[in-house]
C-alpha positions in Angstrom: -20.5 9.8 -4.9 -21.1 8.3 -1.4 -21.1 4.3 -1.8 -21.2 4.0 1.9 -24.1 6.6 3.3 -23.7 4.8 7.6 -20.0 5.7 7.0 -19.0 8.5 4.8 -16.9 6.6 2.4 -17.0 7.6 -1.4 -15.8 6.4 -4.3 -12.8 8.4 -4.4 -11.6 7.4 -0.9 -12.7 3.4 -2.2 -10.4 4.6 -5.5 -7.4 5.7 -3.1 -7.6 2.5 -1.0 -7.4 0.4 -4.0 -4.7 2.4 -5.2 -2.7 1.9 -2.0 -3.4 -1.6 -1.8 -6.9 -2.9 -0.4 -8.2 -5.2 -2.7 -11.5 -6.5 -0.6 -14.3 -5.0 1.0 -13.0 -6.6 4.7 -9.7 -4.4 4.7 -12.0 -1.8 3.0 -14.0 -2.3 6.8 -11.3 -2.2 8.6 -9.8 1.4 7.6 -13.1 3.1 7.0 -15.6 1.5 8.2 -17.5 0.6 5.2 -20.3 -2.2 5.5 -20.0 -2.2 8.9 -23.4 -0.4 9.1 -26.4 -1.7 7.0 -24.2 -3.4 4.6 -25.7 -2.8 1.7 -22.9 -1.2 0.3 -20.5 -4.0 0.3 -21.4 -4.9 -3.3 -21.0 -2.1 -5.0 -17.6 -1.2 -3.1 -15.7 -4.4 -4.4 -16.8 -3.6 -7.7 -14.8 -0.2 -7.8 -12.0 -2.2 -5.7 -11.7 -4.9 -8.6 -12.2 -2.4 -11.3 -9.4 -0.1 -10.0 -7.2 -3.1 -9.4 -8.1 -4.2 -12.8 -7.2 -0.6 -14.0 -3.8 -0.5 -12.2 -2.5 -3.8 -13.3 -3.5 -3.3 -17.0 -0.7 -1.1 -18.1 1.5 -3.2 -16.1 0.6 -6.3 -17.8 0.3 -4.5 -21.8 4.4 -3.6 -20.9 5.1 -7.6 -20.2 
């Protein structure tokens, strides 16, 4: 799904980001260019950037 229509950036590339270490919309910006545009986006895109974050550490956190 496109989160970011001004920019081209969907969920999956907002997925992989998170996954390789961006963890807020700003660094989001700076690699794709999301919210840069209209902006409207921004909300939705940390909410899948704190969800996959919250997703990643999880397992981490059920080994400790």
């Amino acid at each position: 799904m496109y989160v970011c229509i001004c920019h081209g950036v969907t969920d999956r590339a907002i997925r992989a980001a998170a996954e390789s270490g961006v963890r807020d919309v700003s660094d989001l910006a700076m690699d794709t260019g999301l919210g840069t545009g209209c902006g409207t986006c921004t909300g939705l895109a940390q909410q899948l950037l704190d969800a996959e974050s919250q997703r990643l550490t999880l397992p981490i956190l059920e080994a400790a």
